[in-house]
Structure formats: structure tokens, C-alpha cells
N, CA, C and O atoms as a GROMACS GRO file, in nm:
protein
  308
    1UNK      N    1  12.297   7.749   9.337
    1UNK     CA    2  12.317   7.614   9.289
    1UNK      C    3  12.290   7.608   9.139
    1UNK      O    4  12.205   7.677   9.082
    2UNK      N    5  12.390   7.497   9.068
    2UNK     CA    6  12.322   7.514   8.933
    2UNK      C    7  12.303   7.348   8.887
    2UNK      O    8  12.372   7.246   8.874
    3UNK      N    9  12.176   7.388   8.872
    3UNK     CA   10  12.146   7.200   8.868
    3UNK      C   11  12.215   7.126   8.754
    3UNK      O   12  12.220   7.004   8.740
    4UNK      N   13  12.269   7.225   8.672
    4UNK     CA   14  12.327   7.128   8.558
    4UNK      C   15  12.422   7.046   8.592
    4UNK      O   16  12.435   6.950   8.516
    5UNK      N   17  12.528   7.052   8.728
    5UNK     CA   18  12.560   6.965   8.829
    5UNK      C   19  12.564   6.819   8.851
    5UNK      O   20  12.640   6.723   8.847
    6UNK      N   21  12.413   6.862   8.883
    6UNK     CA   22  12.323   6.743   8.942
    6UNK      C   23  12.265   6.653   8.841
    6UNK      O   24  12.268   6.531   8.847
    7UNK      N   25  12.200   6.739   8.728
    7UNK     CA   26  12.117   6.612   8.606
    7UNK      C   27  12.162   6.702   8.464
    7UNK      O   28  12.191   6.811   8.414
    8UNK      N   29  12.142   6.572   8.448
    8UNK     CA   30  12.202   6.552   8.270
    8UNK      C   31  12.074   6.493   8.209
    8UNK      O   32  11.971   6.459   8.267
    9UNK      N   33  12.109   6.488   8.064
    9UNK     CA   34  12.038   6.392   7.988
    9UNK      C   35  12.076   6.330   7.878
    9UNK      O   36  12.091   6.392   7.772
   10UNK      N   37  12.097   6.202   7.889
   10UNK     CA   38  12.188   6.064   7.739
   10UNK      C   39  12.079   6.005   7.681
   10UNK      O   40  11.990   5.956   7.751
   11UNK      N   41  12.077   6.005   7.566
   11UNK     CA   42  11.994   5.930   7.478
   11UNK      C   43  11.972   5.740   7.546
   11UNK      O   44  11.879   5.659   7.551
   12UNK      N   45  12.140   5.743   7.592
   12UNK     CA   46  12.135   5.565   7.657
   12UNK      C   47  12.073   5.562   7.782
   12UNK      O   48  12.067   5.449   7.830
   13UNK      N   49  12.018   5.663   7.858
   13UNK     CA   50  11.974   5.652   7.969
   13UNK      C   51  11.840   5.683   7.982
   13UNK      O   52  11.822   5.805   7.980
   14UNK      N   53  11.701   5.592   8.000
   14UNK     CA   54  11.610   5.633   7.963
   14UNK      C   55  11.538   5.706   7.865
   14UNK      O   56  11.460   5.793   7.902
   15UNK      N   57  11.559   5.674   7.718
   15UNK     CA   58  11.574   5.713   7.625
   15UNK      C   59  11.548   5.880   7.689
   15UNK      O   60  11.439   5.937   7.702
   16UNK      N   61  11.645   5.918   7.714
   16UNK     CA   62  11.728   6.031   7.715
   16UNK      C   63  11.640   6.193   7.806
   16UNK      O   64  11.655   6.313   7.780
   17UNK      N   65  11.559   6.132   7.902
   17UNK     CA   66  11.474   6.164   8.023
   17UNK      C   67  11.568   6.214   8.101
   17UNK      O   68  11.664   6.142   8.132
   18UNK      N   69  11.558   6.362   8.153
   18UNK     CA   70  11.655   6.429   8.228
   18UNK      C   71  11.697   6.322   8.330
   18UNK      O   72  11.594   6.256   8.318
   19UNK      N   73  11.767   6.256   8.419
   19UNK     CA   74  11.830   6.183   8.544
   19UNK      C   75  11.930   6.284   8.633
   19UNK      O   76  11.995   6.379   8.588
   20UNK      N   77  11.926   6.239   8.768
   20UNK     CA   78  12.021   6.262   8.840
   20UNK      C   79  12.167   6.162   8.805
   20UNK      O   80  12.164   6.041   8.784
   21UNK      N   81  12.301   6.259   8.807
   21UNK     CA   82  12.389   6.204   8.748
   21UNK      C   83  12.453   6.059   8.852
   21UNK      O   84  12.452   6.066   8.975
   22UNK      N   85  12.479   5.995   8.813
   22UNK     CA   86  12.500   5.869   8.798
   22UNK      C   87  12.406   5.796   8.896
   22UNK      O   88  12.428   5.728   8.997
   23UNK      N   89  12.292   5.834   8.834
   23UNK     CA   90  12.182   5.728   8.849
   23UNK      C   91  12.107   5.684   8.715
   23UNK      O   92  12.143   5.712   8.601
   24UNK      N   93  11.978   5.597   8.758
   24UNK     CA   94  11.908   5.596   8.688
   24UNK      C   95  11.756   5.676   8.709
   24UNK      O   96  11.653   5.661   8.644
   25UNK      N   97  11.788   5.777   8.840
   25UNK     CA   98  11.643   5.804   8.886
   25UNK      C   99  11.645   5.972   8.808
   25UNK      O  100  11.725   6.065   8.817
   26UNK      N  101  11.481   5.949   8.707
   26UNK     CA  102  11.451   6.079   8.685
   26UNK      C  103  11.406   6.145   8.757
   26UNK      O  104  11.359   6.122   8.868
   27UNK      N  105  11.426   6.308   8.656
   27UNK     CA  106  11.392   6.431   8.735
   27UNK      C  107  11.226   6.409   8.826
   27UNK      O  108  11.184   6.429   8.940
   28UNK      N  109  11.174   6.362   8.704
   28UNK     CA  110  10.982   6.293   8.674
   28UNK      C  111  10.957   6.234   8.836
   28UNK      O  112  10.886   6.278   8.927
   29UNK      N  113  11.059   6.099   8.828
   29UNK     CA  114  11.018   5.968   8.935
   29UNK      C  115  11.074   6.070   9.046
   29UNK      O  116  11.002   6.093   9.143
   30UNK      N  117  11.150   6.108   9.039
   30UNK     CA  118  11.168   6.215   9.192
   30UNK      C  119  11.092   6.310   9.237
   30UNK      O  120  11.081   6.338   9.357
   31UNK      N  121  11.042   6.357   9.158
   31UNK     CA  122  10.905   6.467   9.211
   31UNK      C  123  10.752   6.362   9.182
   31UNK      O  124  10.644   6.421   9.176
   32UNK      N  125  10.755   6.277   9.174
   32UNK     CA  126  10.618   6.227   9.199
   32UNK      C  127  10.643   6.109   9.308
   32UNK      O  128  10.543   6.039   9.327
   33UNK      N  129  10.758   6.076   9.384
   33UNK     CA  130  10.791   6.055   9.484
   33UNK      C  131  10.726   6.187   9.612
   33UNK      O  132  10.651   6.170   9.709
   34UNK      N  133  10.779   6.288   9.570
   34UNK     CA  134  10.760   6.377   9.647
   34UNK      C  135  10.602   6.442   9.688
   34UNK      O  136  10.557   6.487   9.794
   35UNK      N  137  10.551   6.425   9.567
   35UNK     CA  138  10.380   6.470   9.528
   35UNK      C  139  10.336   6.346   9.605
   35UNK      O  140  10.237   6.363   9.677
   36UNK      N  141  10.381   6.244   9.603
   36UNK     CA  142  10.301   6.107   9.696
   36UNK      C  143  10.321   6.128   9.835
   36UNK      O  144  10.282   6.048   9.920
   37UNK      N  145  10.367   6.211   9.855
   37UNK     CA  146  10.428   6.274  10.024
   37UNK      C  147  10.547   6.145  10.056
   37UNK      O  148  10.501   6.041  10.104
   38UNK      N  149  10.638   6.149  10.040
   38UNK     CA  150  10.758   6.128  10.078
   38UNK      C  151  10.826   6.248  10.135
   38UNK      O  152  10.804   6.369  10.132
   39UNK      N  153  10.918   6.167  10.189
   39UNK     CA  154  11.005   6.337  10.262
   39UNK      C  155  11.080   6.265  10.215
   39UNK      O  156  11.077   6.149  10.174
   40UNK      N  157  11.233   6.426  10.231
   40UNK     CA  158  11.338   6.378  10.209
   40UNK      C  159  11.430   6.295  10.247
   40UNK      O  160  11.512   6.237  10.176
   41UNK      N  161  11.408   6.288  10.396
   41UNK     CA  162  11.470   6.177  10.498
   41UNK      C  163  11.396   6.046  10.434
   41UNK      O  164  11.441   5.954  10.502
   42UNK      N  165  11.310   5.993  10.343
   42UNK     CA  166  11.289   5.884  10.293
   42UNK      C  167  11.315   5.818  10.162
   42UNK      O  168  11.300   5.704  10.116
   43UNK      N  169  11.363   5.937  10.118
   43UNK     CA  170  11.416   5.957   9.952
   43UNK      C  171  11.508   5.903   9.983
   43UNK      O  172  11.532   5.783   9.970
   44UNK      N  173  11.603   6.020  10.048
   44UNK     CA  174  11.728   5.968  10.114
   44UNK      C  175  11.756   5.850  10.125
   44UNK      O  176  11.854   5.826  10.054
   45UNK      N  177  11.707   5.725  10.200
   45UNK     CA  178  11.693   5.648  10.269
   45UNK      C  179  11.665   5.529  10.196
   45UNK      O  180  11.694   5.417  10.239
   46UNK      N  181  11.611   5.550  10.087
   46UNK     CA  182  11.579   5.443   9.984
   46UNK      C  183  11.660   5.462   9.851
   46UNK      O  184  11.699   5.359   9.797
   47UNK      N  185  11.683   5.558   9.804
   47UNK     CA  186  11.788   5.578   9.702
   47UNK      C  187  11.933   5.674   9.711
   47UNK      O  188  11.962   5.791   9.687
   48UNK      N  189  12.012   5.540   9.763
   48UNK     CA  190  12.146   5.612   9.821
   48UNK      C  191  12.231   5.670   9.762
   48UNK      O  192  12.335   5.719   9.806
   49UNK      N  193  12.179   5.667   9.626
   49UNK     CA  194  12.294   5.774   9.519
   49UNK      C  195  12.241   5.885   9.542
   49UNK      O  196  12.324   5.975   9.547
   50UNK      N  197  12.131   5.920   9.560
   50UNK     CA  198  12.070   6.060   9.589
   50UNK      C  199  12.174   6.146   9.749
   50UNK      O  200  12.220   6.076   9.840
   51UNK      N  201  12.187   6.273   9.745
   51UNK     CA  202  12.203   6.352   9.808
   51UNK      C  203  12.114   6.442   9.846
   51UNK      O  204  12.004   6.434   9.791
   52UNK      N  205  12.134   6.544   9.940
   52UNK     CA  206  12.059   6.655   9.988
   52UNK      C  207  12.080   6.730   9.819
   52UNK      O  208  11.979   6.744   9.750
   53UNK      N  209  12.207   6.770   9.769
   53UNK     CA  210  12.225   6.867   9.734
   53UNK      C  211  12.131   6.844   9.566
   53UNK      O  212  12.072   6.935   9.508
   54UNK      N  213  12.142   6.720   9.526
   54UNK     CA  214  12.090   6.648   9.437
   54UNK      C  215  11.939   6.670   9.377
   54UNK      O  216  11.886   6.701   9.270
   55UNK      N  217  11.891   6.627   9.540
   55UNK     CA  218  11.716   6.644   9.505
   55UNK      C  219  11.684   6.827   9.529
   55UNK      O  220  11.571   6.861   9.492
   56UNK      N  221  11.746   6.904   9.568
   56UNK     CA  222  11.739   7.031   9.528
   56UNK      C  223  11.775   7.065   9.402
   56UNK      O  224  11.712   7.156   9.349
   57UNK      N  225  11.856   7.018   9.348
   57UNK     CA  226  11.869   7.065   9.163
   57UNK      C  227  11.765   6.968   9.108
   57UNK      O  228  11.789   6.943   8.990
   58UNK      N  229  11.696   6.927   9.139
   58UNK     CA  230  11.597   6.842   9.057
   58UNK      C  231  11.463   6.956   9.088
   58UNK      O  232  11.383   6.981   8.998
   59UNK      N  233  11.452   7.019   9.225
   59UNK     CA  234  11.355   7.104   9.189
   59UNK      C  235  11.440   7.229   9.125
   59UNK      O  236  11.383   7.277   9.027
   60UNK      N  237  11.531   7.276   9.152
   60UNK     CA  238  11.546   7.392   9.061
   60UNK      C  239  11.547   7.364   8.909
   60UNK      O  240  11.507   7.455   8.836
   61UNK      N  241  11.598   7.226   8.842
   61UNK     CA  242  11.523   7.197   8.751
   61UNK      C  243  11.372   7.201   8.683
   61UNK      O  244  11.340   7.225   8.566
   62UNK      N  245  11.334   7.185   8.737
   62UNK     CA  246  11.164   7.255   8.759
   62UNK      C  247  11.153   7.352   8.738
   62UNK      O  248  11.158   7.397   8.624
   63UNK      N  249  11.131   7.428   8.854
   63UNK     CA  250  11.113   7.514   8.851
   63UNK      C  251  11.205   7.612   8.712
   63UNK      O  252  11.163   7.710   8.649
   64UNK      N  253  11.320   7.549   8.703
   64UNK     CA  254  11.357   7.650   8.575
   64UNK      C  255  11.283   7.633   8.428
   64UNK      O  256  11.266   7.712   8.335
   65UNK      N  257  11.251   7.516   8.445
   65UNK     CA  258  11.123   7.448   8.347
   65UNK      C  259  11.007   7.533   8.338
   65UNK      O  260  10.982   7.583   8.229
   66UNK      N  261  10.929   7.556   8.441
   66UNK     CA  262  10.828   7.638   8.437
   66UNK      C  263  10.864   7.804   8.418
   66UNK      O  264  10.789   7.876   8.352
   67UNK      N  265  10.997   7.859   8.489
   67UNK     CA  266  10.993   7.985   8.403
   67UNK      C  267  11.030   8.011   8.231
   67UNK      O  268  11.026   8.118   8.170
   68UNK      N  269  11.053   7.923   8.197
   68UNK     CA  270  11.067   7.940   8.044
   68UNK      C  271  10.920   7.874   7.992
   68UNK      O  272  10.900   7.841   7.875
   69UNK      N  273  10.853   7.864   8.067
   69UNK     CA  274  10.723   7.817   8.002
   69UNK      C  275  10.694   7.696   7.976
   69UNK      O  276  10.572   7.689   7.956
   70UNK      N  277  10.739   7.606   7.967
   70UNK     CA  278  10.697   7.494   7.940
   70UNK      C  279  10.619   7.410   8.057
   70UNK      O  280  10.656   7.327   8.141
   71UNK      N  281  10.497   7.468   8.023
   71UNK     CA  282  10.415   7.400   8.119
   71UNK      C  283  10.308   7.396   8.101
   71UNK      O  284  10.260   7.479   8.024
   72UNK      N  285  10.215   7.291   8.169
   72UNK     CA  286  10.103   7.271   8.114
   72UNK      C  287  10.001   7.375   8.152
   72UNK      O  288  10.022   7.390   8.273
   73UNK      N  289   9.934   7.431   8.129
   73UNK     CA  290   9.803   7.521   8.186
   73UNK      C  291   9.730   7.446   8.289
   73UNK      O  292   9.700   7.328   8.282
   74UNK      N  293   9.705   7.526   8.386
   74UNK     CA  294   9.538   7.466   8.459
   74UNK      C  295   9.464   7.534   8.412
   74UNK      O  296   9.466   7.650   8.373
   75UNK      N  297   9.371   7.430   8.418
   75UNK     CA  298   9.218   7.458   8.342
   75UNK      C  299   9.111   7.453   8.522
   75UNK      O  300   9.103   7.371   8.614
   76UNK      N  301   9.057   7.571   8.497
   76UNK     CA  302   8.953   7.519   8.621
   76UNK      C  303   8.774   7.440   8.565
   76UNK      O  304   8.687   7.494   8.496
   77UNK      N  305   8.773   7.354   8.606
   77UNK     CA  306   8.616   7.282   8.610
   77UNK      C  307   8.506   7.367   8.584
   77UNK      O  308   8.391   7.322   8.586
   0.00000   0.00000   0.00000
């Protein structure tokens, strides 16, 4: 899969915050949907522009995020 597909990013659309394409939902609000324990059958279910194939390029977005590094460190306590 290649998420470039799935999300884009426009300066007019959330001043210019990766989104799934023709929405307004970011890469961000979709994975902290997910971190709040949502499933996908509820994603689904509440934002009908979303697809299966959709919220998988939003994590391979990610995740391609974190292999080029851009990420924050954990620090342990």
C-alpha cells in the first residue's frame, strides 16, 4: 500500500496538517481516536468518508514517520 493514496497535505486544509483525502480528518485525530481505544468498526461507523483501506495508510503514515526519525524520544522516570 502506498499511503500517499490515502493522505495529502494543503495549506487550505487545516493549515496544512497531513488529512485523509477528501476529508477533513487528520492523520493526528485518527490515531488518537485509536490510542482512546476505538476500534475500527467504530471509526468506521462514525466517519463515513473513512475506509478500511484509508485508516491503514494513516498508520503506514506513521509508521513511515518514525523510520525516518522524526520522533519524539522516551525518556524513562
Amino acid at each position: 500500500m502506498d499511503w500517499r493514496d490515502y493522505i495529502h497535505s494543503d495549506q487550505a486544509i487545516l493549515s496544512g496538517r497531513p488529512v485523509v483525502k477528501g476529508t477533513r480528518l487528520s492523520v493526528e485525530f485518527i490515531l488518537k481516536l485509536f490510542a482512546n481505544g476505538w476500534t475500527e468498526e467504530q471509526v468506521l461507523k462514525n466517519y463515513v468518508g473513512l475506509t478500511s483501506e484509508s485508516l491503514r495508510a494513516v498508520f503506514a503514515y506513521a509508521a513511515e514517520g518514525l523510520m525516518a526519525e522524526n520522533f519524539v524520544p522516551v525518556t524513562q522516570p
